[in-house]
Steps between C-alpha positions, in 0.01 A plus 500: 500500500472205269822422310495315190841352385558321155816343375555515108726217336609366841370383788508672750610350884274557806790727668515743226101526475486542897807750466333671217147498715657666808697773310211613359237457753740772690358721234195567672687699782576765257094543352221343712286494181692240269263266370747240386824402315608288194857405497576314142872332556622435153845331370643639163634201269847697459870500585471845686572445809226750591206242399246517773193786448308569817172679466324661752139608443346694792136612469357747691188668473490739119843382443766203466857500549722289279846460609749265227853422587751273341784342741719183574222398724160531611539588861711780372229607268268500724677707743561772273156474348378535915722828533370644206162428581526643877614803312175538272226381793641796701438763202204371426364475884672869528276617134221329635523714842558829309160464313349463789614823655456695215 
């Protein structure tokens, strides 16, 4: 699965990309039909403390999954946006199996 990473009003450092890469690459255990994944890494110009917006897009085929969070920092972010997304791959592998059945 090809992973595409971009870093919005920062640059980003070749740990976090790689870090980024293999938490997402994992992915594919969960649906063996992912095409690829977009993760925009964004920071918010604000005194929250919560200024860092991972996205996660996920496309697989008829569909894409979009996963935002907000946190202190990215690896966070992208942890949570991982979970979630293990979550959704599942249902949709599980909906995808039921149609096929029925």
């Amino acid at each position: 699965m090809k992973v595409f990473s971009q870093s919005v009003n920062f640059n980003a450092d070749h740990k976090l990309i790689e870090f980024v890469k293999t938490k997402v690459s994992a992915l594919s255990k969960f649906h063996d039909k992912i095409v690829d994944a977009e993760v925009f890494l964004k920071v918010q110009n604000t005194s929250d403390k919560e200024n860092k917006i991972t996205e996660v897009k996920i496309n697989i085929p008829g569909k894409e999954l979009i996963i935002k969070r907000e946190t202190k920092t990215f690896e966070e972010g992208i942890n949570l946006a991982v979970e979630n997304l293990k979550r959704q791959l599942k249902r949709s592998k599980e909906k995808q199996r039921d149609s096929l059945i029925s």
